[in-house]
Backbone as a chain_set.jsonl record, in Angstrom:
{"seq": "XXXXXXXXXXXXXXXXXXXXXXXXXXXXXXXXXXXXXXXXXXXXXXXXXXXXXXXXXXXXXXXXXXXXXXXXXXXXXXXXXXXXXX", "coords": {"N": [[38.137, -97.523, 61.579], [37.148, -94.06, 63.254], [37.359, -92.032, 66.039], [35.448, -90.221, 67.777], [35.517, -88.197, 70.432], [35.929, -86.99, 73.952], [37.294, -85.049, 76.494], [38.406, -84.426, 79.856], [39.719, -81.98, 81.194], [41.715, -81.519, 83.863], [43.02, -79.565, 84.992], [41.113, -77.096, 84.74], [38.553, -78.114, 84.518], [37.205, -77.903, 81.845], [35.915, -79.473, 79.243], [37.13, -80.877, 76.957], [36.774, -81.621, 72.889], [36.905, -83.598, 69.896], [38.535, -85.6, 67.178], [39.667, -88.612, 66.2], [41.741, -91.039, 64.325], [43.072, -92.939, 65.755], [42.685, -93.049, 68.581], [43.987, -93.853, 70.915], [47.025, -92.604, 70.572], [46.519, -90.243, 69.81], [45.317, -89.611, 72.439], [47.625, -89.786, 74.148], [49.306, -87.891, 72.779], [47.977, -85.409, 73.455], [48.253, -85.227, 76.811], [50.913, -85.369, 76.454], [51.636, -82.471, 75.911], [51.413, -82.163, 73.292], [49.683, -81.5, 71.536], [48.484, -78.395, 70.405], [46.139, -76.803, 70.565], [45.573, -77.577, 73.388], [47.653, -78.44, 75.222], [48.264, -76.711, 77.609], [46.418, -76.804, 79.222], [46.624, -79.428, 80.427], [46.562, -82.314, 83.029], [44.547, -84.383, 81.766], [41.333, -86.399, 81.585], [40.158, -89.122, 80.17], [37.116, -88.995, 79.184], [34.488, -90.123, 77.603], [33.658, -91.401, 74.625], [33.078, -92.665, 71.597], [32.441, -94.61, 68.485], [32.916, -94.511, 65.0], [32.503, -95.382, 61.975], [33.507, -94.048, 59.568], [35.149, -91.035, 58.916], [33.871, -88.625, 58.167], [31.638, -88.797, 59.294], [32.415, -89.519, 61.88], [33.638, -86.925, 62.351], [31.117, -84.811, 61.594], [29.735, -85.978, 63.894], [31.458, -84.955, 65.848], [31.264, -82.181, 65.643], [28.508, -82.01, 66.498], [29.178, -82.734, 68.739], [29.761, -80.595, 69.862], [27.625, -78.155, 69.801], [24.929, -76.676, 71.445], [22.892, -78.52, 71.828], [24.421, -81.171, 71.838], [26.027, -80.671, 73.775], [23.919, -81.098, 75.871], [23.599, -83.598, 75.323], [25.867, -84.254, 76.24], [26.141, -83.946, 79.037], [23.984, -85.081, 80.454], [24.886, -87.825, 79.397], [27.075, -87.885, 80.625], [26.205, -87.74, 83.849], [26.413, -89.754, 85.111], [28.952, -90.588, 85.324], [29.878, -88.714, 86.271], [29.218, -88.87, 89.029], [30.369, -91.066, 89.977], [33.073, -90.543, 89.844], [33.687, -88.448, 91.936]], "CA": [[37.299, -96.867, 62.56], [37.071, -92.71, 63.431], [36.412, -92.039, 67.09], [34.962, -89.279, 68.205], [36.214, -88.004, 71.595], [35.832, -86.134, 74.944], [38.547, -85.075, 77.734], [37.987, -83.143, 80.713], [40.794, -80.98, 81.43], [41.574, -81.674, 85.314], [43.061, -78.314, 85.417], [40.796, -76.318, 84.65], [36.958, -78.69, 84.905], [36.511, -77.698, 80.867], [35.734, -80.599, 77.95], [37.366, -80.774, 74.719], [35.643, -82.417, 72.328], [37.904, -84.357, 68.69], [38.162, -87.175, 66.511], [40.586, -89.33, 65.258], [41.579, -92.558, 64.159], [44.031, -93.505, 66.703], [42.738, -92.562, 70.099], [45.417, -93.915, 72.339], [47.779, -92.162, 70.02], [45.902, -88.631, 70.681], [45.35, -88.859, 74.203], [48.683, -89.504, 74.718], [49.737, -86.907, 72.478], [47.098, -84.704, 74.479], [48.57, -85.8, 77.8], [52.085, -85.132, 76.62], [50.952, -81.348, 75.674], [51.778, -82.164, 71.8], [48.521, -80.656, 71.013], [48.917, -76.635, 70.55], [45.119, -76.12, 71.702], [45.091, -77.877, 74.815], [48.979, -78.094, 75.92], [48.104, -75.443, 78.842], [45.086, -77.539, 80.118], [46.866, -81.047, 81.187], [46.439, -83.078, 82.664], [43.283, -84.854, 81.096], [40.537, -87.95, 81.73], [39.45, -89.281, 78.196], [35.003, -89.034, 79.733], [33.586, -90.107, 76.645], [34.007, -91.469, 73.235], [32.321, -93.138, 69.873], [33.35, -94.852, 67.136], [32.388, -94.203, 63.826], [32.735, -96.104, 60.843], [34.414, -93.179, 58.463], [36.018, -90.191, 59.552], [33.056, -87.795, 57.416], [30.753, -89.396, 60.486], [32.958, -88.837, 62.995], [33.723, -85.3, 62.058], [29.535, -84.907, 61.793], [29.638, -86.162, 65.553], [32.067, -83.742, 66.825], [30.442, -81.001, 65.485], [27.631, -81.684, 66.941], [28.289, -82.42, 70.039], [30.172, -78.823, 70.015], [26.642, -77.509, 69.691], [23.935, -76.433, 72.67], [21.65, -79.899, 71.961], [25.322, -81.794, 72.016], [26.553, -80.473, 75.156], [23.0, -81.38, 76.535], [23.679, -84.647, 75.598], [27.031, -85.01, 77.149], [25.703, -83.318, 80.364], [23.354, -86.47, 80.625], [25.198, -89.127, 79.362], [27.845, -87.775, 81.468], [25.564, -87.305, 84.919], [26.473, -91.232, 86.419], [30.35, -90.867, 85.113], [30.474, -87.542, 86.818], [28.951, -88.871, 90.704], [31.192, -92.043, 90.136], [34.51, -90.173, 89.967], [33.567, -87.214, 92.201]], "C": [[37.881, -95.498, 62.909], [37.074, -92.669, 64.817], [36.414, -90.188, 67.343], [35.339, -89.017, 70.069], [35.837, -87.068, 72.969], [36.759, -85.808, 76.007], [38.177, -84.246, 78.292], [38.849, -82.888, 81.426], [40.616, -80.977, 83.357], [42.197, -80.153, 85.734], [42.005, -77.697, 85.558], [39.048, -76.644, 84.589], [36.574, -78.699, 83.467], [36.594, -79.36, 79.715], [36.509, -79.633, 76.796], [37.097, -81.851, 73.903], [37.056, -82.45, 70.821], [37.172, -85.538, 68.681], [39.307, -87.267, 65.924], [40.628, -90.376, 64.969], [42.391, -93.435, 64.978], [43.513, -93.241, 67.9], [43.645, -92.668, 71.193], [46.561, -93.108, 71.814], [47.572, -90.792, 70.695], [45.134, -88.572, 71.691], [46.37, -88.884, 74.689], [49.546, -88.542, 74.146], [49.058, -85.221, 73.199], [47.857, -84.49, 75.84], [50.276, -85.758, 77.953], [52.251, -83.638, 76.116], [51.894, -81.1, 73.96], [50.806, -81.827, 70.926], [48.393, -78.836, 71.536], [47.702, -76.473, 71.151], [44.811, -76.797, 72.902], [46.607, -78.179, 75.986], [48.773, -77.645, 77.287], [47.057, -76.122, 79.555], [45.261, -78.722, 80.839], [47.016, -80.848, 82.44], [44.978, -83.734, 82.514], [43.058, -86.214, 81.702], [39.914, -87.699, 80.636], [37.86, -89.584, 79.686], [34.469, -89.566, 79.203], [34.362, -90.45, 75.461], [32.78, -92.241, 72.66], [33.048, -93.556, 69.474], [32.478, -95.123, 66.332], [32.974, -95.69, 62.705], [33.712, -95.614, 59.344], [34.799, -92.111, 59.313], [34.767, -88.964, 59.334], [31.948, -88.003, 59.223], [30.966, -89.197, 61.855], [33.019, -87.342, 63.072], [32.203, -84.406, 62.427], [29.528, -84.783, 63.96], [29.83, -85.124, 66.302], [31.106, -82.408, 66.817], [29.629, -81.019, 66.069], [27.047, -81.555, 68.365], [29.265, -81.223, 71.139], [28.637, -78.201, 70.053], [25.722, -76.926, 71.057], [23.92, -78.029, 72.805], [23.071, -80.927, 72.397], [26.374, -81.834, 73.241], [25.523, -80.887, 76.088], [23.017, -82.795, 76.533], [24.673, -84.856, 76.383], [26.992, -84.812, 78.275], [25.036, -84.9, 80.456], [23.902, -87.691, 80.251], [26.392, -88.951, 80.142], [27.728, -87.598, 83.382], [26.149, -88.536, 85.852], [28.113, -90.972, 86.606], [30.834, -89.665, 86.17], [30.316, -87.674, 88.421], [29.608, -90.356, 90.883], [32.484, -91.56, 90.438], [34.231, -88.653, 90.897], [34.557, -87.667, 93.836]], "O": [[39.112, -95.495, 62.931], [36.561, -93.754, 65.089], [37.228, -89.299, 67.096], [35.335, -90.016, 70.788], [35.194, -86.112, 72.536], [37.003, -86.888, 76.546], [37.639, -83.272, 77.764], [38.918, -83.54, 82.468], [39.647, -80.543, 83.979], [41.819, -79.64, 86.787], [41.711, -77.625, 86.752], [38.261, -75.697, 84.604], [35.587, -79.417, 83.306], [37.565, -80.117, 79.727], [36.511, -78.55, 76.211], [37.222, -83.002, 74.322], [37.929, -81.587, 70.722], [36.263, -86.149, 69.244], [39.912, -86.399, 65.294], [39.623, -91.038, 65.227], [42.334, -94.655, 64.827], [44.539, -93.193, 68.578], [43.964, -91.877, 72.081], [47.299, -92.808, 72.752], [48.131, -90.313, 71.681], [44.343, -87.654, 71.905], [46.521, -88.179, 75.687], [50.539, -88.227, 74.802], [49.7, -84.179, 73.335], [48.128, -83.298, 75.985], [50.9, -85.978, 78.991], [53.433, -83.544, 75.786], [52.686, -80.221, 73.622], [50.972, -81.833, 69.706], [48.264, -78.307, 72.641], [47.777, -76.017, 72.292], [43.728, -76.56, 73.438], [46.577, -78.131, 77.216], [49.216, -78.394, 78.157], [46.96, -75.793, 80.738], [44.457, -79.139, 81.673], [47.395, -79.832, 83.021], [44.23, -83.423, 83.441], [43.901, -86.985, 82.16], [39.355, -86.704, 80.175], [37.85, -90.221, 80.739], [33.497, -89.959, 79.849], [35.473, -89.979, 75.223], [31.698, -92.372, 73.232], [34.235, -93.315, 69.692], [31.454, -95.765, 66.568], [33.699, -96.662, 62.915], [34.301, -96.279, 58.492], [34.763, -92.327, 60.525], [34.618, -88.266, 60.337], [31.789, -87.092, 60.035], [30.182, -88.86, 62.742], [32.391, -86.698, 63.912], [32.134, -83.545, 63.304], [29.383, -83.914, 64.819], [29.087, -84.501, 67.06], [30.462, -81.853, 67.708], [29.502, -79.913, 66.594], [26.066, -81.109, 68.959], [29.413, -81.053, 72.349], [28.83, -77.26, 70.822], [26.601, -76.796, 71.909], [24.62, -78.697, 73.566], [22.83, -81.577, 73.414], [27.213, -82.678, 73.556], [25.954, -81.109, 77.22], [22.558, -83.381, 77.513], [24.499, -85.652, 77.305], [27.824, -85.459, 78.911], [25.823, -85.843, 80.527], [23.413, -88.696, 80.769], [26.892, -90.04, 80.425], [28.697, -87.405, 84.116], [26.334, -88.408, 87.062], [28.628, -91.082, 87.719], [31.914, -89.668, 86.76], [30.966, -86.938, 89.164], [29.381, -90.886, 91.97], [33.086, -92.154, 91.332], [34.698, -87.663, 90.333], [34.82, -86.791, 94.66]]}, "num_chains": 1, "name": "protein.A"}
């Protein structure tokens, strides 16, 4: 299994969006700032994930929901998660 990923940077309010095959691995490599592009942004809440079936699928995912239509989804599937933890 791939997963596809979301974290929202408590510094700073922004999402970053990945995939891997370990997730507890890379959020705690996230979370211990062992990731060069987000180091400067901890500390993080994993918001959101997927899991894929291949990595090609996952990868697909991310991308897309880097996009406008993919941020529109995570705006809405993120609307209950966001007035639960507010």
């Amino acid at each position: 299994m791939y997963f596809t990923y979301v974290l929202l940077s408590e510094k700073d309010g922004k999402h970053y969006t990945g995939c891997t095959k370990d997730l507890k691995l890379r959020f705690d490599q996230h979370q211990n700032g062992q990731v060069e592009s987000t180091k400067n942004r901890r500390p993080f809440k994993l918001v959101y994930y997927e899991a894929c079936i291949n990595q090609y699928d996952a990868l697909k995912r991310e991308k897309y929901l880097k996009t406008h239509y993919g941020k529109m989804f995570l705006k809405n599937r993120l609307r209950n998660w966001n007035n639960e933890n507010s």
